[in-house]
C-alpha positions in Angstrom: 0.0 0.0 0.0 1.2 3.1 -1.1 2.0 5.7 1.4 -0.7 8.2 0.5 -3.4 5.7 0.8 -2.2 4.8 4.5 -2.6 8.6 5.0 -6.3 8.3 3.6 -7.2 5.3 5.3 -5.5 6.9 9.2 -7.3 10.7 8.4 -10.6 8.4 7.7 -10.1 6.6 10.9 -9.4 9.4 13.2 -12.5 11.3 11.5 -14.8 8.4 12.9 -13.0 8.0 15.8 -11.2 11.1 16.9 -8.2 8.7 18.3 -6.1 5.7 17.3 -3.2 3.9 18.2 0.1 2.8 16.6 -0.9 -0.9 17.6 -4.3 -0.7 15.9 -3.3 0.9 12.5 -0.4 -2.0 12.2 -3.4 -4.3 12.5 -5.7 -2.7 10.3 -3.1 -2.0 7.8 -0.8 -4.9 7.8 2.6 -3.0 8.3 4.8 -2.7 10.5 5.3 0.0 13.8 8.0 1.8 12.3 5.8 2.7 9.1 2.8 4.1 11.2 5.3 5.8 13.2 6.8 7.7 10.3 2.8 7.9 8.9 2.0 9.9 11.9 5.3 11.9 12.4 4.4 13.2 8.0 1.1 13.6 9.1 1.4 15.8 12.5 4.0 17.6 10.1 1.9 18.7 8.0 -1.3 19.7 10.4 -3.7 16.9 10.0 -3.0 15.1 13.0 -1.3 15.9 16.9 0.9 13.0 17.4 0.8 11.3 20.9 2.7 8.9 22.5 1.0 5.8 21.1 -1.1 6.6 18.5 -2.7 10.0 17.4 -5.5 12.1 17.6 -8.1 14.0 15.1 -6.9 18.0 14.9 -10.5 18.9 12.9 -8.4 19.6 9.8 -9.3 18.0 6.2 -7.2 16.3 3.4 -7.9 15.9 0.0 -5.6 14.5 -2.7 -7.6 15.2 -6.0 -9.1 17.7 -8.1 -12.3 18.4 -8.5 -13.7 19.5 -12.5 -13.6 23.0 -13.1 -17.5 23.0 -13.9 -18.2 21.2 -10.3 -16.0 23.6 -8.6 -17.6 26.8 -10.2 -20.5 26.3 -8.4 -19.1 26.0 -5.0 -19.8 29.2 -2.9 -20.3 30.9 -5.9 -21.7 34.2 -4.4 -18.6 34.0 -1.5 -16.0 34.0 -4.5 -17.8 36.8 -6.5 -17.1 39.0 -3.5 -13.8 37.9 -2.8 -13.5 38.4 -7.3 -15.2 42.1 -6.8 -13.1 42.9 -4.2 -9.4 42.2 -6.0 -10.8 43.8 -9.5 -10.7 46.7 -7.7 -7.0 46.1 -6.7 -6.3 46.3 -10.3 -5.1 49.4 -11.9 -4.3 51.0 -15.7 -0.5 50.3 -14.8 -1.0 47.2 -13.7 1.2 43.7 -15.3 -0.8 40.9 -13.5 -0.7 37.1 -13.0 -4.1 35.5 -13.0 -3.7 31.6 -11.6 -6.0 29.0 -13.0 -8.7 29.4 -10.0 -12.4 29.3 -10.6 -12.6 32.3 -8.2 -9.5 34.4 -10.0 -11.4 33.5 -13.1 -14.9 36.0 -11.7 -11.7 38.9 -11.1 -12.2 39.6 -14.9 -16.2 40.1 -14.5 -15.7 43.1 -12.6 -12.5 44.8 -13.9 -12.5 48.4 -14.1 -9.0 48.8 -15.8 -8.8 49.4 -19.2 -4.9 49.1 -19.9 -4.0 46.3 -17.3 -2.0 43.6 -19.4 -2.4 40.0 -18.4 -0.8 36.8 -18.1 -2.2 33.3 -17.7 -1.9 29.7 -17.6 -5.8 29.1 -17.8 -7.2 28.5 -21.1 -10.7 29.9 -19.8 -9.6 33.5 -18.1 -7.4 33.7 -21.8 -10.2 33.7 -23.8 -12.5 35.7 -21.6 -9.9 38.5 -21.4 -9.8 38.3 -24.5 -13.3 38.6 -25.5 -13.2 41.9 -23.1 -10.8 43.5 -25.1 -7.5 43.4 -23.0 -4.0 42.5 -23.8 -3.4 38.6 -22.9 -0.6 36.3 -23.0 -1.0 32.4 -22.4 1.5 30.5 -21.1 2.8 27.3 -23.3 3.1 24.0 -22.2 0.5 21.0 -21.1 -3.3 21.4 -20.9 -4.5 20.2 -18.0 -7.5 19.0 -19.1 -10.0 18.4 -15.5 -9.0 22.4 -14.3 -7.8 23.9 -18.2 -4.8 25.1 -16.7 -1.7 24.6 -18.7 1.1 23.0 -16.3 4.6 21.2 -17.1 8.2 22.5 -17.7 8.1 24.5 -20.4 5.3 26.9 -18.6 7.9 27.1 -15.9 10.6 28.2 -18.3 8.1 31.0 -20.0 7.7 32.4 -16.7 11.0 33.1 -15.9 11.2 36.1 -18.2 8.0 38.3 -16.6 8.1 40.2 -13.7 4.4 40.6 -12.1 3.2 43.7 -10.1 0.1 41.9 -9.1 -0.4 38.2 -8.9 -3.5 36.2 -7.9 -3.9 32.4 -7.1 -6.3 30.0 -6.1 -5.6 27.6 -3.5 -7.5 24.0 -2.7 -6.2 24.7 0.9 -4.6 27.0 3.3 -3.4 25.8 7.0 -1.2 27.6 9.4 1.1 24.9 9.3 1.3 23.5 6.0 0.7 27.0 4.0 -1.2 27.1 0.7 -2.1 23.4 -0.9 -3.1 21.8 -4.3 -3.7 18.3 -5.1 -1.4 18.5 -8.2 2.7 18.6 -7.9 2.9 20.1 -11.5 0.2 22.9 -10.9 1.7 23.4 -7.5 5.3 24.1 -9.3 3.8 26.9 -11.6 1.9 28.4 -8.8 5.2 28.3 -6.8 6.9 30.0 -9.9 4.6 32.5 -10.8 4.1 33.7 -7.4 8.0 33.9 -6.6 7.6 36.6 -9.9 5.2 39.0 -8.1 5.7 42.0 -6.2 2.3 41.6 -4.7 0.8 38.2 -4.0 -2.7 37.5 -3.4 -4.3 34.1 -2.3 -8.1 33.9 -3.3 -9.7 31.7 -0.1 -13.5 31.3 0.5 -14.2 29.9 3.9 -14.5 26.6 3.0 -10.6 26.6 2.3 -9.3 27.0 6.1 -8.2 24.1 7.6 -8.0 22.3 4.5 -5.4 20.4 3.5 -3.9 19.2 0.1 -1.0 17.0 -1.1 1.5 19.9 -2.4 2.4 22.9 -0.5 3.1 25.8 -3.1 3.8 28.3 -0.4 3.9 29.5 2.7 1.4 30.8 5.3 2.7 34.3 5.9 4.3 34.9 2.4 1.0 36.2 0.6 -2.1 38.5 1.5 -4.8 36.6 1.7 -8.5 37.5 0.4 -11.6 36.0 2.0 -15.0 36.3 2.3 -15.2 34.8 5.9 -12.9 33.2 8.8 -14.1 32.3 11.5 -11.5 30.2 13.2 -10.0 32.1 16.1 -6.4 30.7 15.2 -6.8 32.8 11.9 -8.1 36.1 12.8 -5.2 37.9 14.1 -3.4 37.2 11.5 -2.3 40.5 9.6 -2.1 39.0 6.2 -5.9 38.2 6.1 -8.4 40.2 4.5 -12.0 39.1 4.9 -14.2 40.9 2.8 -17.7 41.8 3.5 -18.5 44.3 1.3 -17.2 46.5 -1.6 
C-alpha cells in the first residue's frame, strides 16, 4: 500500500473516531510500527494530526488529494467567491502587469475589472479567452493542458515564466493551514503556482471559507508569504493574522 493511501485510510479513521493507536493501524493496515510511526510523524507535520505517545489524535483539519472538474467547482460558494472576485478587481489598476492563476474564483476577477490598460498573463485557457473577448492584452502561457482544471502546467510553462516580472499576482488555493501553507492536489500545478508567485511584487491568495483548515498534497507556499483574500474566517487561530483580509463588502 502506497504511502498516501495509509494517510487516507488513518485521516478516515481518526475522522470516525477522533483517536487511534500505533498498535491498531499496524493491524488494520498490515505494516509494521516503524511505518505508522513515520505515517503519523508526516502527518502531524503537515497539520492533520497531533501526534501522541502511542497513536494519534483528530486536529479537525481535512485532506484531499484530488481535483475536483472546473464545472463542479464553479458552483461552490459561488456568491462567497464573486465578492472575494469584486473585491481584488478593484486592486487592479491601468498600470498594472498581472498574474491571474487557474482558479475558478480568480477567473470571476475579470467580471468586474474596471481597468482598461491592465496587461495580463495566464496559464488558464478559460480566463485567456475571456480576457480576450473583453478586449485586454493577454498572454498564455505554453506548455501542457491540463484537461480536469484547463490550466496549462509542465516545464516549459515554468521556463516561459522566468522572463515576466508581475506587479500583481493572484492564485487559487485548494487549501490554506497555518502549518502546511497554501495546498493543491497536483505537484505540477503546484510548481507553476510556486513560480509565478516567486515573480510577483504583490501576492494575493483567493480563499473562500470553506478553504481553512483544509489540506492538500502539495504545499506551493507559505502561510505568511501572501495576503490573503476571504469572504469569511471564523476560526479564532486565523483572525489575528495580519495577512488576512476578509471581505464583507465593496
Amino acid at each position: 500500500m502506497l504511502a498516501e493511501e495509509r494517510f487516507n485510510v488513518i485521516l478516515k479513521l481518526l475522522d470516525e473516531q477522533g483517536t487511534i493507536s500505533v498498535n491498531e493501524l499496524t493491524e488494520i493496515l498490515k505494516t509494521s510500527e516503524s511505518t505508522i510511526r513515520r505515517d503519523l510523524t508526516e502527518l502531524d507535520r503537515l497539520g492533520l494530526v497531533n501526534k501522541v505517545h502511542g497513536g494519534a489524535i483528530s486536529t479537525g483539519v481535512s485532506y484531499k488529494t484530488k481535483d475536483e472538474g472546473l464545472e463542479y467547482r464553479q458552483e461552490l460558494y459561488k456568491e462567497e467567491k464573486i465578492l472575494i472576485a469584486r473585491y481584488c478587481a478593484a486592486l487592479i489598476k491601468d498600470e498594472d502587469f498581472v498574474f491571474l492563476d487557474a482558479g475558478t474564483t480568480v477567473g470571476l476577477i475579470i467580471d468586474y475589472l474596471k481597468t482598461t490598460t491592465a496587461v495580463f498573463v495566464t496559464n488558464a485557457m478559460h480566463h485567456a479567452h475571456k480576457l480576450a473577448a473583453g478586449g485586454y492584452k493577454v498572454y498564455i502561457l505554453s506548455g501542457e493542458l491540463k484537461s480536469k482544471t484547463e490550466a496549462v502546467v509542465g516545464s516549459e510553462t515554468i521556463e516561459c515564466l522566468k522572463k515576466y516580472n508581475f506587479t500583481k499576482g493572484f492564485f487559487g488555493a485548494n487549501g490554506v493551514s497555518l502549518k502546511s501553507g497554501f495546498t493543491t492536489p497536483e505537484i505540477n500545478e503546484a510548481i507553476v503556482k510556486k513560480r509565478a508567485l516567486s515573480k510577483c511584487r504583490e501576492k494575493y491568495v483567493l480563499c473562500d471559507e470553506s478553504k481553512f483548515n483544509q489540506i492538500s498534497s502539495v504545499t506551493f507556499w507559505d502561510f505568511k508569504e501572501a495576503k490573503i483574500i476571504t469572504n469569511k474566517v471564523e476560526d479564532s487561530a486565523y483572525t489575528n493574522c495580519k495577512n488576512i483580509v476578509e471581505v464583507c463588502e465593496v
